[in-house]
C-alpha positions in Angstrom: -51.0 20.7 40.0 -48.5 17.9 38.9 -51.8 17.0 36.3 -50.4 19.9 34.9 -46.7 19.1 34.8 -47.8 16.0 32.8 -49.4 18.1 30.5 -46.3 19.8 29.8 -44.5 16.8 28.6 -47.8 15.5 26.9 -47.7 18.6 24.8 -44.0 18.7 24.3 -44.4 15.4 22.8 -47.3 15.3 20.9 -48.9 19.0 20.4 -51.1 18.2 17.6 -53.1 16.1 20.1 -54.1 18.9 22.1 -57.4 21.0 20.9 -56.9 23.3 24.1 -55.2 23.0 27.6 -56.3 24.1 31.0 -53.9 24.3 33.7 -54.9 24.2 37.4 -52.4 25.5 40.9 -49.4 24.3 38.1 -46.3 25.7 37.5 -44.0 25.4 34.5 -40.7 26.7 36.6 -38.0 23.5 37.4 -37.3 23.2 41.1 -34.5 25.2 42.4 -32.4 24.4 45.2 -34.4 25.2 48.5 -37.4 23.4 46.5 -35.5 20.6 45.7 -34.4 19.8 49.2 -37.5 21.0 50.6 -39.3 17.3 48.4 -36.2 15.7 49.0 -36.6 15.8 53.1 -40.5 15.4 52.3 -39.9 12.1 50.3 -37.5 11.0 52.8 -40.2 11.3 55.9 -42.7 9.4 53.8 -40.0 6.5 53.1 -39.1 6.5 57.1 -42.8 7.3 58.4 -45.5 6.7 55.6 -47.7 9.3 54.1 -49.8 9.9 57.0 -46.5 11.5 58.5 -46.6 14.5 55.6 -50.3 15.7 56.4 -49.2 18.7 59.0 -46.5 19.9 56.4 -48.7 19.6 53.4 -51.9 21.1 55.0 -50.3 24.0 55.8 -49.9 25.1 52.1 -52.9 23.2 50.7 -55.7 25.1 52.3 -56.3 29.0 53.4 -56.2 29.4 57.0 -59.9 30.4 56.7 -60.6 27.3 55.0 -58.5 25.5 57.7 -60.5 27.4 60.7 -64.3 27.4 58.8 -64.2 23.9 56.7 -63.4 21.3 58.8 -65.1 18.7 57.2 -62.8 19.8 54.0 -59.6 19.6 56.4 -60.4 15.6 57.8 -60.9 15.1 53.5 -57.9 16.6 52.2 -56.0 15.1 55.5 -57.4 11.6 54.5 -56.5 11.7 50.7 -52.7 12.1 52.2 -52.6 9.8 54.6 -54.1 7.0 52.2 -51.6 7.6 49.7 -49.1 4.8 49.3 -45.5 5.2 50.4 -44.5 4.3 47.3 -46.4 6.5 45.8 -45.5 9.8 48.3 -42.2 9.2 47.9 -42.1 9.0 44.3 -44.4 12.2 44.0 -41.8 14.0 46.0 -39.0 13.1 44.1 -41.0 13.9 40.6 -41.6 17.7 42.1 -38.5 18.2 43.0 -36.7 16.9 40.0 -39.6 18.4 37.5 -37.9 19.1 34.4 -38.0 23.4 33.5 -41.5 24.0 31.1 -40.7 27.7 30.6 -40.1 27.2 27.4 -42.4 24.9 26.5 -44.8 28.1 27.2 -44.2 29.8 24.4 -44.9 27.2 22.3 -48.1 26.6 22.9 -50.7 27.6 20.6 -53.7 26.0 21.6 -56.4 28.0 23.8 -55.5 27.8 27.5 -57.0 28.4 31.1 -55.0 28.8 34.0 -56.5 28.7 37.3 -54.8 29.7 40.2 -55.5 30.4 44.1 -54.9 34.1 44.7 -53.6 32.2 47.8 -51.3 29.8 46.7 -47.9 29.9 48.2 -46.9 26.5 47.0 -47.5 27.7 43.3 -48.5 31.7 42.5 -49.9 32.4 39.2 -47.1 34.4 38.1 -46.3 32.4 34.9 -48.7 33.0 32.8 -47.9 35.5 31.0 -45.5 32.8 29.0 -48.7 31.5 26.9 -49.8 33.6 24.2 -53.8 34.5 24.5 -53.7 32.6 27.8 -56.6 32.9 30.3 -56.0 34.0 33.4 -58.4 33.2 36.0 -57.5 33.4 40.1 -59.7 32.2 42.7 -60.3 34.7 45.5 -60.1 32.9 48.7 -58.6 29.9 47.7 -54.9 28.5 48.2 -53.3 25.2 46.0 -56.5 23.0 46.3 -58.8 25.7 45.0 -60.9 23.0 43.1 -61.4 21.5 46.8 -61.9 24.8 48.6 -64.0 27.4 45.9 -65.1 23.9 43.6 -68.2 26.5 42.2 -65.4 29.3 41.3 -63.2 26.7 39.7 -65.9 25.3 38.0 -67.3 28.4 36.6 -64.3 29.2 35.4 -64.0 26.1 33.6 -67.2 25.6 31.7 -67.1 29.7 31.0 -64.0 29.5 29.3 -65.1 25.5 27.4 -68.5 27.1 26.4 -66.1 29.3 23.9 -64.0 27.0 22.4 -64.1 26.6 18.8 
C-alpha cells in the first residue's frame, strides 16, 4: 500500500518513466484528521514500546476475520513481519501515512495503463478511488482485507499477469 504512495510521487516526478502502473490496497487521498492522529498515536507506541507493541492494532485491519480464525500460520507471518520491523523504521512509516501528501490529482494525470487491486475487505483503504484514472482497471479481491497479496496471493496474482499479458 505505501509502495503505491511512492508511486505517486515517482510519477509526479518523472512520468515519462513509467510504461504502466499497478497499484495494490493504495490510496491517493491525504490523511485527514482522525487519520492523522490515529498514525500519530501509532508512531508514538512504536517509539515508547517497539514495533512488536503495534501487532494487535495493525492485525486487526490487515487480515479478514476469516483469515484471522482459518490461517493461522498466515496470522504468526504477518504478526512476525511487524514485530521485526525496526523502531526507527515503524515510527517513521507512521509518520509518512499520516503526513502523505494528497495524490487526487495526480490521478487524472495519468496516462499510462493501470491496475488497481483492492480487498473487497479493506477497511484501512477501500477501493473507492479509482474512478480518478482514466481506462483504469479495477480489480477487487473477494475475501481479502489490506494484505490481499498475503491472504488470496493466486487472486492477486491472476490479476496481475491477466492484466501484464495485455500490455502493449
Amino acid at each position: 500500500s505505501m509502495g503505491g504512495m511512492i508511486a505517486f510521487e515517482l510519477y509526479r516526478r518523472v512520468p515519462e518513466r513509467f510504461a504502466a502502473l499497478a497499484l495494490l490496497n493504495t490510496t491517493a487521498n491525504p490523511a485527514g484528521n482522525v487519520e492523522k492522529a490515529y498514525w500519530g498515536a501509532i508512531a508514538e507506541k512504536a517509539q515508547a514500546k517497539g514495533s512488536a507493541s503495534l501487532v494487535p492494532e495493525m492485525m486487526k485491519d490487515m487480515l479478514t476475520g476469516a483469515t484471522q480464525a482459518k490461517k493461522p500460520e498466515l496470522v504468526r507471518f504477518l504478526s512476525g513481519l511487524i514485530e521485526t520491523a525496526s523502531k526507527r523504521g515503524a515510527v517513521a512509516a507512521a509518520k509518512a501515512l499520516a503526513d502523505r501528501p494528497d495524490s487526487l490529482p495526480t490521478l487524472s494525470t495519468i496516462t499510462v495503463p493501470t491496475l488497481i487491486v483492492a480487498g473487497r475487505e479493506d477497511t484501512l483503504i477501500p477501493p473507492v478511488f479509482s474512478q480518478g484514472i482514466k481506462g483504469s482497471k479495477l480489480v477487487v479481491i473477494e475475501g481479502a482485507s489490506h494484505a490481499a497479496v498475503l491472504e488470496a496471493p493466486s487472486a492477486v496474482n491472476r490479476a496481475l499477469l491477466t492484466w501484464a499479458r495485455n500490455l502493449r
